[in-house]
mmCIF file of the C-alpha atoms, coordinates in Angstrom:
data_MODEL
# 
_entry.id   MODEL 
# 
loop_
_atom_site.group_PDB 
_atom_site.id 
_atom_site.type_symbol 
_atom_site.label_atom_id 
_atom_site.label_alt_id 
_atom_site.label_comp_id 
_atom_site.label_asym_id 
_atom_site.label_entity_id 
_atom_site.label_seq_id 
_atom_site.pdbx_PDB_ins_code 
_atom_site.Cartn_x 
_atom_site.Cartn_y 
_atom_site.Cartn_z 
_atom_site.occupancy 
_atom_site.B_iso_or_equiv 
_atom_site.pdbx_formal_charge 
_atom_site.auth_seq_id 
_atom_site.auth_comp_id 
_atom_site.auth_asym_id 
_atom_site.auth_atom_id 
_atom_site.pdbx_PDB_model_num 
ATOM 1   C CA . UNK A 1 1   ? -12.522 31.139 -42.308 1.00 0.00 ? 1   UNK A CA 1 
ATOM 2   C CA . UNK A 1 2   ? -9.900  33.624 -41.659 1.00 0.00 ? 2   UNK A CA 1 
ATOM 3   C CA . UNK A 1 3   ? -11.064 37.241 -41.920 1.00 0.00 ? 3   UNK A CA 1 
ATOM 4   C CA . UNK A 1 4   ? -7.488  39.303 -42.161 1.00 0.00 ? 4   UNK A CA 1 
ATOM 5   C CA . UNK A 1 5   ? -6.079  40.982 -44.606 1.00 0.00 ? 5   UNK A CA 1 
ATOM 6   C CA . UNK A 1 6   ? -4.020  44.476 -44.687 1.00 0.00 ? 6   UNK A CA 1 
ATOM 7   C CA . UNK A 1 7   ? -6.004  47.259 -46.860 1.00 0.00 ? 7   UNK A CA 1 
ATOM 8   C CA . UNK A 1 8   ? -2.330  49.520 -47.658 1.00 0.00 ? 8   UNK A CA 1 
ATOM 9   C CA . UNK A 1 9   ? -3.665  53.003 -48.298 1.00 0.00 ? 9   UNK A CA 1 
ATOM 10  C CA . UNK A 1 10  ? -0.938  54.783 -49.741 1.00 0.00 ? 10  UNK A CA 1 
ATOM 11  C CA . UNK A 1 11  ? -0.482  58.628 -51.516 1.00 0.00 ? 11  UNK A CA 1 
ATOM 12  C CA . UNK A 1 12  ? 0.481   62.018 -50.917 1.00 0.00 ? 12  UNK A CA 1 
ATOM 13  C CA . UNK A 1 13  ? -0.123  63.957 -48.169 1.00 0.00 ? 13  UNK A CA 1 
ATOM 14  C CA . UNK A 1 14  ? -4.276  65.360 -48.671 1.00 0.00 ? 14  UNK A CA 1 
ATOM 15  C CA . UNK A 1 15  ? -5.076  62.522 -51.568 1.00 0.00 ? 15  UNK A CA 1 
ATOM 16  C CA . UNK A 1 16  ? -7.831  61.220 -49.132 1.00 0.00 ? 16  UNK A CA 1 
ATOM 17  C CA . UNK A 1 17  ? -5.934  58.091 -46.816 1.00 0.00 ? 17  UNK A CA 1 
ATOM 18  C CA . UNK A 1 18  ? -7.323  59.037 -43.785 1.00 0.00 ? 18  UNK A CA 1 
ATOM 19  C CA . UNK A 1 19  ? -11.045 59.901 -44.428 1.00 0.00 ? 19  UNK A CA 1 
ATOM 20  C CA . UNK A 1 20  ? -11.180 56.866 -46.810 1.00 0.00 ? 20  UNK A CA 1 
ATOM 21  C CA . UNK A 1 21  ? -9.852  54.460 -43.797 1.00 0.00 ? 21  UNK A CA 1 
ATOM 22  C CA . UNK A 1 22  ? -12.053 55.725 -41.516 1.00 0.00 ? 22  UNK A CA 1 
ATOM 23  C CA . UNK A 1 23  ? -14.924 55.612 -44.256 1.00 0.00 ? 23  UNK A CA 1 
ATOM 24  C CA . UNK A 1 24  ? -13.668 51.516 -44.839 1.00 0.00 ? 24  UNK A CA 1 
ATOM 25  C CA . UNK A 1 25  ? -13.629 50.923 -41.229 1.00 0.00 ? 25  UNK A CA 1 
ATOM 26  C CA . UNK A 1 26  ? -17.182 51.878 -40.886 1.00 0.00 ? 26  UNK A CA 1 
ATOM 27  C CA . UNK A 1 27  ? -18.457 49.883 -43.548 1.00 0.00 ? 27  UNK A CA 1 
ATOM 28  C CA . UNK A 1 28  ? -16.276 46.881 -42.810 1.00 0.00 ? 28  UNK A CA 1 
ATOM 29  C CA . UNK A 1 29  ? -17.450 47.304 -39.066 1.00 0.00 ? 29  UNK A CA 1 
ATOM 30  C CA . UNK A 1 30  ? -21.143 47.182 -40.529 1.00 0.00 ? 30  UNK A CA 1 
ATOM 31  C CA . UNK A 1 31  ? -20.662 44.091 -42.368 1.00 0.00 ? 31  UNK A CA 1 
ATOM 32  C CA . UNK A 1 32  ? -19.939 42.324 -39.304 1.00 0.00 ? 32  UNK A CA 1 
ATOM 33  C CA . UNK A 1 33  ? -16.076 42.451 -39.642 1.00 0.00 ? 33  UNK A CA 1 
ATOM 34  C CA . UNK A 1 34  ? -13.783 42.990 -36.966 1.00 0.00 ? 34  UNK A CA 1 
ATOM 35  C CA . UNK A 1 35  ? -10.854 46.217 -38.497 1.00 0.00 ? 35  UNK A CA 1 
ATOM 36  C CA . UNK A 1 36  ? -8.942  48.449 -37.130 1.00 0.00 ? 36  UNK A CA 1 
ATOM 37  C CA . UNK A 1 37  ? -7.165  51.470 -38.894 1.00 0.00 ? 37  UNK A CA 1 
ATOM 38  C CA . UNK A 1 38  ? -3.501  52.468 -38.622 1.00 0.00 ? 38  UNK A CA 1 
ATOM 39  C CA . UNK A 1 39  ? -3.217  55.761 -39.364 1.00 0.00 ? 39  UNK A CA 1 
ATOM 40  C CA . UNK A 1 40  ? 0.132   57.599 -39.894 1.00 0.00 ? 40  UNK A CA 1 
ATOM 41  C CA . UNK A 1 41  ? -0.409  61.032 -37.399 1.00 0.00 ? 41  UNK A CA 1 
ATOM 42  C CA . UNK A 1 42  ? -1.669  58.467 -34.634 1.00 0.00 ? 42  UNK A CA 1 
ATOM 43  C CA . UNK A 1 43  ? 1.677   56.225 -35.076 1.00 0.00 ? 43  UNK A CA 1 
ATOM 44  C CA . UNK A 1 44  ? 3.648   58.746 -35.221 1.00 0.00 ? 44  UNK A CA 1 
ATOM 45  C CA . UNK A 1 45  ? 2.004   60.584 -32.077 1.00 0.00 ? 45  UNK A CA 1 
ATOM 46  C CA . UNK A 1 46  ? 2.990   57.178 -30.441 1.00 0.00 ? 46  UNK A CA 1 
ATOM 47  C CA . UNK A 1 47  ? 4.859   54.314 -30.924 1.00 0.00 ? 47  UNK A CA 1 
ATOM 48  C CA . UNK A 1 48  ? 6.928   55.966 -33.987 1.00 0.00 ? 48  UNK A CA 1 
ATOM 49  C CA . UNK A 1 49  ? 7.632   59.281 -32.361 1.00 0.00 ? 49  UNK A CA 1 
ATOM 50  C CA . UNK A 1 50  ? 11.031  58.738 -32.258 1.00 0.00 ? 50  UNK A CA 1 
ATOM 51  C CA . UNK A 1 51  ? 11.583  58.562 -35.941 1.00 0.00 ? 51  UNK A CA 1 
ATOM 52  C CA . UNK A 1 52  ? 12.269  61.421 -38.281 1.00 0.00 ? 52  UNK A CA 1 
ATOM 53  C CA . UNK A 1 53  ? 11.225  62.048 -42.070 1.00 0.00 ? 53  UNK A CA 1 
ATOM 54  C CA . UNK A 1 54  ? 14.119  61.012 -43.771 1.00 0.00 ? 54  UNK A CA 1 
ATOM 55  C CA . UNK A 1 55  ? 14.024  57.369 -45.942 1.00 0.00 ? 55  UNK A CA 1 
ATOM 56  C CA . UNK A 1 56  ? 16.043  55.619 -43.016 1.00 0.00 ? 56  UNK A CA 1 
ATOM 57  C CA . UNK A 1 57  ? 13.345  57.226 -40.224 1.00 0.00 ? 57  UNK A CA 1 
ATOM 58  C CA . UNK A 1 58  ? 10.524  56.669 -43.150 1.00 0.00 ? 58  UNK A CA 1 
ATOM 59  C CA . UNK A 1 59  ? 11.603  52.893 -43.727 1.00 0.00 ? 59  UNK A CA 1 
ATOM 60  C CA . UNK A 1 60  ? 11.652  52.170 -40.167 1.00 0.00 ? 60  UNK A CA 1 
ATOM 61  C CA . UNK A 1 61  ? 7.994   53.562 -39.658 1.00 0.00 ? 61  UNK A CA 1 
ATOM 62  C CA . UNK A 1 62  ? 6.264   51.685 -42.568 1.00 0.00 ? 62  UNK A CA 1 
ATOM 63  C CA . UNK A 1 63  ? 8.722   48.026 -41.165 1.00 0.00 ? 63  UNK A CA 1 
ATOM 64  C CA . UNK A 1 64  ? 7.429   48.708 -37.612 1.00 0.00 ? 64  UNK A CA 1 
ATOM 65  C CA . UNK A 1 65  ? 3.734   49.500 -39.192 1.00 0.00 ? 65  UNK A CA 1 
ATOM 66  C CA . UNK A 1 66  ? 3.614   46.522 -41.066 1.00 0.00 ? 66  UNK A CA 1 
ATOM 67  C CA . UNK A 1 67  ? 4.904   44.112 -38.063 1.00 0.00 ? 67  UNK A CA 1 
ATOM 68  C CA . UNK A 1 68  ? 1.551   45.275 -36.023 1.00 0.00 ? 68  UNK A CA 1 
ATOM 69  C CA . UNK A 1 69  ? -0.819  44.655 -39.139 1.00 0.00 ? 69  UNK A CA 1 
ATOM 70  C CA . UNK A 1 70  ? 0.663   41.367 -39.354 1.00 0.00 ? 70  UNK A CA 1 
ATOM 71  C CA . UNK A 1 71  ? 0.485   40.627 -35.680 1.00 0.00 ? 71  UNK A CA 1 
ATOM 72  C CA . UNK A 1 72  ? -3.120  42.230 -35.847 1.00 0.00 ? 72  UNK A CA 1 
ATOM 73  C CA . UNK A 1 73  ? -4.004  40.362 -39.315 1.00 0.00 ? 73  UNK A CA 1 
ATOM 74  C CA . UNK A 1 74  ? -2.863  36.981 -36.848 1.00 0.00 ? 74  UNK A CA 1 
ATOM 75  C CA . UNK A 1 75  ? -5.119  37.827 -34.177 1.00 0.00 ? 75  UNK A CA 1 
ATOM 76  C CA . UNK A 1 76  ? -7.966  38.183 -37.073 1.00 0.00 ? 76  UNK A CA 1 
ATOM 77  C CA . UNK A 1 77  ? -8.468  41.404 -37.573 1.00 0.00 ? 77  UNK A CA 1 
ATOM 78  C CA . UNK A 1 78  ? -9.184  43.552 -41.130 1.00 0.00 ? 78  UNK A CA 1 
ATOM 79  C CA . UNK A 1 79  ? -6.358  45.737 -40.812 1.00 0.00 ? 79  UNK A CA 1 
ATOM 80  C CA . UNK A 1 80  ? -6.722  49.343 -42.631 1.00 0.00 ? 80  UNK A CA 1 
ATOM 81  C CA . UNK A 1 81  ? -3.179  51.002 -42.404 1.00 0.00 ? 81  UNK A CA 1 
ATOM 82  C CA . UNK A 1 82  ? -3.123  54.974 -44.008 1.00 0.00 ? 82  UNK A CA 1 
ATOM 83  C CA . UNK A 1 83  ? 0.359   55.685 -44.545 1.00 0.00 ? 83  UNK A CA 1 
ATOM 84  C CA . UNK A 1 84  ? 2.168   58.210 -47.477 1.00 0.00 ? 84  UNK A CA 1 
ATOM 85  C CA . UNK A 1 85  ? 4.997   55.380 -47.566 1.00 0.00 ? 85  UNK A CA 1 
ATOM 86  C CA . UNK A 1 86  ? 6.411   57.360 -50.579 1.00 0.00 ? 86  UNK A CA 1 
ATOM 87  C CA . UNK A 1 87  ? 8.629   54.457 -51.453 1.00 0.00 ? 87  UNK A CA 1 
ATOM 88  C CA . UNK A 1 88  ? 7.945   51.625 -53.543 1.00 0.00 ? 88  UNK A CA 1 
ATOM 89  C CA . UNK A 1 89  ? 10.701  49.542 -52.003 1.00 0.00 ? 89  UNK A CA 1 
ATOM 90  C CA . UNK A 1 90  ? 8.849   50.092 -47.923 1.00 0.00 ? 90  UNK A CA 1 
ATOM 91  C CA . UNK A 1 91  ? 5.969   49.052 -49.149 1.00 0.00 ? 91  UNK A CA 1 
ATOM 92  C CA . UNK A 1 92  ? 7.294   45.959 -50.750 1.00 0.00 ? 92  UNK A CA 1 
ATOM 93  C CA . UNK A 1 93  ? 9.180   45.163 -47.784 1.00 0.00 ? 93  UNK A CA 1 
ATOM 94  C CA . UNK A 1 94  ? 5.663   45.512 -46.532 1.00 0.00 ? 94  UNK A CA 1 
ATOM 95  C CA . UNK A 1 95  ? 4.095   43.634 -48.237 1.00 0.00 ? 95  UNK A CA 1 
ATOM 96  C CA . UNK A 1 96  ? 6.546   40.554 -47.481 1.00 0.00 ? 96  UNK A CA 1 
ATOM 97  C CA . UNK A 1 97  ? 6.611   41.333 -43.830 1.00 0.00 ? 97  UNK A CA 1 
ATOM 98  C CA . UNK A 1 98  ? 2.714   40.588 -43.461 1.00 0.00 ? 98  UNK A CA 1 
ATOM 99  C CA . UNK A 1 99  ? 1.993   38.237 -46.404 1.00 0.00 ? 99  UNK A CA 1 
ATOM 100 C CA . UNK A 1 100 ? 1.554   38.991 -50.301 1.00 0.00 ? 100 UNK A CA 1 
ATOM 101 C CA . UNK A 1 101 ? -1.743  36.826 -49.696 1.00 0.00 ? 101 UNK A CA 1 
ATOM 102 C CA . UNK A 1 102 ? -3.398  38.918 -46.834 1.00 0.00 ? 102 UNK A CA 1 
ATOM 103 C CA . UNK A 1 103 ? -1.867  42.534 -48.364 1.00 0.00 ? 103 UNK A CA 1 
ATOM 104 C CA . UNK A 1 104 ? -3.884  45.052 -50.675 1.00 0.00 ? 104 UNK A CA 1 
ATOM 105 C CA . UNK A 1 105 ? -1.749  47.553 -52.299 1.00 0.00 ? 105 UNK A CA 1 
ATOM 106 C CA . UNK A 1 106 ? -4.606  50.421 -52.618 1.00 0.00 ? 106 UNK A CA 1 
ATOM 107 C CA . UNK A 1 107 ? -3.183  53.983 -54.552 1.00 0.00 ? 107 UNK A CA 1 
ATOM 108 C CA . UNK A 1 108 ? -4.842  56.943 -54.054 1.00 0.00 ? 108 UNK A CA 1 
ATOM 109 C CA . UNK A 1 109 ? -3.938  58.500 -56.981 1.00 0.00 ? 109 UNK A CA 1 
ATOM 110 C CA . UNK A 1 110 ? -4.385  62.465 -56.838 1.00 0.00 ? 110 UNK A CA 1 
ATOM 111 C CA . UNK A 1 111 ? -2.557  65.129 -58.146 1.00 0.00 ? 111 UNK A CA 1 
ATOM 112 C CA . UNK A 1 112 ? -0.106  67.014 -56.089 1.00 0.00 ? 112 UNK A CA 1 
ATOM 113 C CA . UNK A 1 113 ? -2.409  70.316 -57.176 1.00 0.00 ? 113 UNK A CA 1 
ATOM 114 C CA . UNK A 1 114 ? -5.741  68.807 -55.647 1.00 0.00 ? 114 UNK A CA 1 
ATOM 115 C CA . UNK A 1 115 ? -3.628  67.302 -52.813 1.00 0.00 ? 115 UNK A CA 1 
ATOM 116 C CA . UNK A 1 116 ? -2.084  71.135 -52.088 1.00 0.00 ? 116 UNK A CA 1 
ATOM 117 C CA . UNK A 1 117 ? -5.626  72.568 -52.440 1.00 0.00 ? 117 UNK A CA 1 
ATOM 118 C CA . UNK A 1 118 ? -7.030  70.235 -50.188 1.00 0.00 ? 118 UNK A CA 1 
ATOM 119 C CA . UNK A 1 119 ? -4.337  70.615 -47.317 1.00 0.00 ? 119 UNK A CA 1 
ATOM 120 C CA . UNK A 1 120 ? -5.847  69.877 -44.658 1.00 0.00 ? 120 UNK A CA 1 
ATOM 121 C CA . UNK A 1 121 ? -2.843  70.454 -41.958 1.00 0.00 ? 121 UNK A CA 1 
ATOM 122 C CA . UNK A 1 122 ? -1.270  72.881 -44.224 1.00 0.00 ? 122 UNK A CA 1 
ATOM 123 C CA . UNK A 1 123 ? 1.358   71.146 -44.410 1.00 0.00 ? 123 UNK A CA 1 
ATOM 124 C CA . UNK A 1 124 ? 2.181   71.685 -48.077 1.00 0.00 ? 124 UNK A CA 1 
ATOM 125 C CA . UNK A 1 125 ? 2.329   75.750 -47.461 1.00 0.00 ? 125 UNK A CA 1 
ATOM 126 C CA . UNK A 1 126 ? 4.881   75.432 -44.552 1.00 0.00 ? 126 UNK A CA 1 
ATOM 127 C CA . UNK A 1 127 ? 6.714   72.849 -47.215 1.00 0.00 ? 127 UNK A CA 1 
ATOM 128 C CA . UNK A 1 128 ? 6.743   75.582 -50.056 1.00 0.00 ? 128 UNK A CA 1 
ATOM 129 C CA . UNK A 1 129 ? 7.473   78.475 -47.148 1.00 0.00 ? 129 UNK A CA 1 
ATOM 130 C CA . UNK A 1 130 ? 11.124  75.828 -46.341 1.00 0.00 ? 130 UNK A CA 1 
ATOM 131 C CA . UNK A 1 131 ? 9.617   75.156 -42.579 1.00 0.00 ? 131 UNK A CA 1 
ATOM 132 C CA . UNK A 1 132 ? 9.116   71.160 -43.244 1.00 0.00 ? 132 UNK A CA 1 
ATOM 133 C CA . UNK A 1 133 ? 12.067  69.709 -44.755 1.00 0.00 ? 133 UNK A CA 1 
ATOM 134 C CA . UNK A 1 134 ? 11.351  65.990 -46.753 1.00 0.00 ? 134 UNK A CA 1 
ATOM 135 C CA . UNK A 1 135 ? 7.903   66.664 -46.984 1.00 0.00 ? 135 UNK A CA 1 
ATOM 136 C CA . UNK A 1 136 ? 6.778   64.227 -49.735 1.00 0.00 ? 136 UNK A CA 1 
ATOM 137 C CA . UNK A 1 137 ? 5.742   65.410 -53.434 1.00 0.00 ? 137 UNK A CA 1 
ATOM 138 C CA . UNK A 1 138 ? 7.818   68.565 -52.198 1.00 0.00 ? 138 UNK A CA 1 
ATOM 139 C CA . UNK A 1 139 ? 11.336  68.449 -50.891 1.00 0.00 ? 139 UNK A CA 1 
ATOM 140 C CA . UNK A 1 140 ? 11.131  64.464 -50.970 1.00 0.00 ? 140 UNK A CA 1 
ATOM 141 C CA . UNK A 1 141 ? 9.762   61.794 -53.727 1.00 0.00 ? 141 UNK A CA 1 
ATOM 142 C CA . UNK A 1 142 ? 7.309   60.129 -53.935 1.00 0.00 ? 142 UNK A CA 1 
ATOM 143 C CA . UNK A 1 143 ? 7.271   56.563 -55.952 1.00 0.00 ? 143 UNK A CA 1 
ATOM 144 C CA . UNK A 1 144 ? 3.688   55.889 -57.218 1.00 0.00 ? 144 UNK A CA 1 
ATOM 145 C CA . UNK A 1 145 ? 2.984   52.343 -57.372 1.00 0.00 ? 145 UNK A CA 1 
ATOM 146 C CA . UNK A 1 146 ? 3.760   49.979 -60.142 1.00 0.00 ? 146 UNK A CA 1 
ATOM 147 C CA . UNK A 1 147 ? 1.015   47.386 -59.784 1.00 0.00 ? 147 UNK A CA 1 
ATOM 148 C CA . UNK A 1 148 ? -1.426  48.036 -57.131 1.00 0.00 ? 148 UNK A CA 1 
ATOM 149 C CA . UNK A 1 149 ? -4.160  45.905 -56.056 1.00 0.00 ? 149 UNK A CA 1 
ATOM 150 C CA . UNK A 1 150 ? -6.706  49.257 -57.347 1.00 0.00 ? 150 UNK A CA 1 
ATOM 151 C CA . UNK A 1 151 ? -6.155  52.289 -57.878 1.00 0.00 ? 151 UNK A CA 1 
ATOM 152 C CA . UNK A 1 152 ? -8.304  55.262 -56.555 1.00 0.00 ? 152 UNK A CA 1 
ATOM 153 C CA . UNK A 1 153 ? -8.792  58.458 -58.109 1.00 0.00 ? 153 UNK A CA 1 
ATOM 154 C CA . UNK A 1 154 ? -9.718  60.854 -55.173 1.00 0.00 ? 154 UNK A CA 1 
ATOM 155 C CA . UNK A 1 155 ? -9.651  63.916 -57.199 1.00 0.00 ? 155 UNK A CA 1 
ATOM 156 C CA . UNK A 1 156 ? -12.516 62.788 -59.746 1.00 0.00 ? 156 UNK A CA 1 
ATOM 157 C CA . UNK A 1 157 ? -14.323 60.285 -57.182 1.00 0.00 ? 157 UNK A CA 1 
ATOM 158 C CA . UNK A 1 158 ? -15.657 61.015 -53.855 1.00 0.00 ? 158 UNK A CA 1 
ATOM 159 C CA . UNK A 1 159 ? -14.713 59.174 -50.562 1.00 0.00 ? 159 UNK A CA 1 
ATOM 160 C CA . UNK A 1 160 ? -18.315 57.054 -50.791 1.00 0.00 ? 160 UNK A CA 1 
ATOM 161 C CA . UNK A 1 161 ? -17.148 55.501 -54.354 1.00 0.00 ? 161 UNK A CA 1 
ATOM 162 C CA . UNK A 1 162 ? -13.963 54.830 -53.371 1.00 0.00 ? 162 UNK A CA 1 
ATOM 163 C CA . UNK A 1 163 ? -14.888 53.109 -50.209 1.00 0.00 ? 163 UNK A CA 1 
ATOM 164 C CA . UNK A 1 164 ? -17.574 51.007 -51.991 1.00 0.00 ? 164 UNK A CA 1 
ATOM 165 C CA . UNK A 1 165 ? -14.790 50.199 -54.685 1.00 0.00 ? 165 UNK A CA 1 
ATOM 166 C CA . UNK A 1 166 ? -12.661 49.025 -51.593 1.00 0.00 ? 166 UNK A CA 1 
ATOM 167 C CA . UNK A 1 167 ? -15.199 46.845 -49.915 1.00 0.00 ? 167 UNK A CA 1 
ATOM 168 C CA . UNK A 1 168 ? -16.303 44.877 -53.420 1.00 0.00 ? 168 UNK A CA 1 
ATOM 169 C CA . UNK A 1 169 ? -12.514 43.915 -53.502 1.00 0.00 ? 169 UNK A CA 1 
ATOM 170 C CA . UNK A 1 170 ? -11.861 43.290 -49.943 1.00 0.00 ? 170 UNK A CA 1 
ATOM 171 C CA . UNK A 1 171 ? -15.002 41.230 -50.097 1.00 0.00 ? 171 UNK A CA 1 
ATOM 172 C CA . UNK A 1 172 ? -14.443 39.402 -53.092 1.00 0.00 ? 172 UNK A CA 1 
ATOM 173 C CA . UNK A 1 173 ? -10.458 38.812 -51.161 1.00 0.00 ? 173 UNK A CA 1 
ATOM 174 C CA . UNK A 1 174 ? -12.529 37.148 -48.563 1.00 0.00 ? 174 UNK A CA 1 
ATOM 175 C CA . UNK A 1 175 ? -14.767 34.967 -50.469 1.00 0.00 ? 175 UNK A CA 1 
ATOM 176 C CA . UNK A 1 176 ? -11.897 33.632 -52.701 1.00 0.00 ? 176 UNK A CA 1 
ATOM 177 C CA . UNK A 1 177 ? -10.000 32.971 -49.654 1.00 0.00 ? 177 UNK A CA 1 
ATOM 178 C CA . UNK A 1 178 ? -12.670 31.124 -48.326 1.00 0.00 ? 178 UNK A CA 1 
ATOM 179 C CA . UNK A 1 179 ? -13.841 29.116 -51.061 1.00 0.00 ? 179 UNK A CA 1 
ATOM 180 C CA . UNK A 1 180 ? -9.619  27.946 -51.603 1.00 0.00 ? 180 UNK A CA 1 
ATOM 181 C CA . UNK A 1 181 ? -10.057 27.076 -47.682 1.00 0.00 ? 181 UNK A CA 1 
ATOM 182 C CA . UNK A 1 182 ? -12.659 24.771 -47.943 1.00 0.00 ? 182 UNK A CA 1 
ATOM 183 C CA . UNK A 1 183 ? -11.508 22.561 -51.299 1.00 0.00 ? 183 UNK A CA 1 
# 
């Protein structure tokens, strides 16, 4: 039975990505699954610190992301990836680029009020002050999704619900997966 799939976090900047993909992780990792989470400050600290914010830098981080779930998704690992990816096009290209079949379109869907309360790296203050140019739901769009796999409301749930809402459908994923495997 093959155990890999991409979980795509995506939302604005302080909707919840990177709490909830460390929250999945944990749970996955409990359930006896072998994950791993992209997140987008460690891949851009790294292997994407060459790139910029603009949509040809931003396109070129979420291609290169998705070419290491897929290679990680083929080695059989759960792949959580927590990335803004503000464009609906990226994400598509995504989407092809590690297989419609293994990739979960998840939307965190929060306001751009909670998300600027919340900020965390106050990020969206510097934005509003002009010292981060393209910062997303700012200076720079972002393209909520059209059909996601689920949708997420971080602003009325808390991390806990979400992540249990996440692992019933990555879970079910997995069972239907196997059950088509074995006819």
């Amino acid at each position: 039975m093959e155990h890999s799939l991409t979980v795509w976090l995506t939302g604005l900047s302080g909707a919840g990505k990177s709490t909830l993909a460390a929250e999945l992780k944990h749970r996955l990792a409990a359930a006896g699954e072998r994950c791993c989470v992209l997140d987008g400050d460690a891949v851009r600290a790294g292997i994407n610190r060459d790139l910029g914010f603009g949509p040809q830098d931003r396109h070129e981080n979420i291609r290169r992301v998705a070419e290491i779930a897929r290679l990680m998704n083929d080695a059989g690992l759960l792949v959580v990836a927590a990335f803004i990816s503000p464009y609906r096009a990226d994400r598509r290209m995504a989407a092809e680029i590690i297989g419609g079949e293994r990739f979960i379109e998840a939307y965190l869907d929060a306001p751009l009020e909670v998300c600027e309360r919340r900020d965390p790296k106050g990020l969206y203050r510097r934005a509003r002050a002009g010292e981060i140019r393209e910062f997303t739901g700012v200076s720079a769009p972002y393209e909520a999704p059209e059909a996601p796999g689920i949708v997420l409301h971080t602003a009325s749930s808390g991390i806990a619900d979400c992540a249990s809402q996440l692992l019933r459908l990555v879970q079910a994923r997995l069972r239907g997966r196997s059950a088509s495997e074995s006819t």
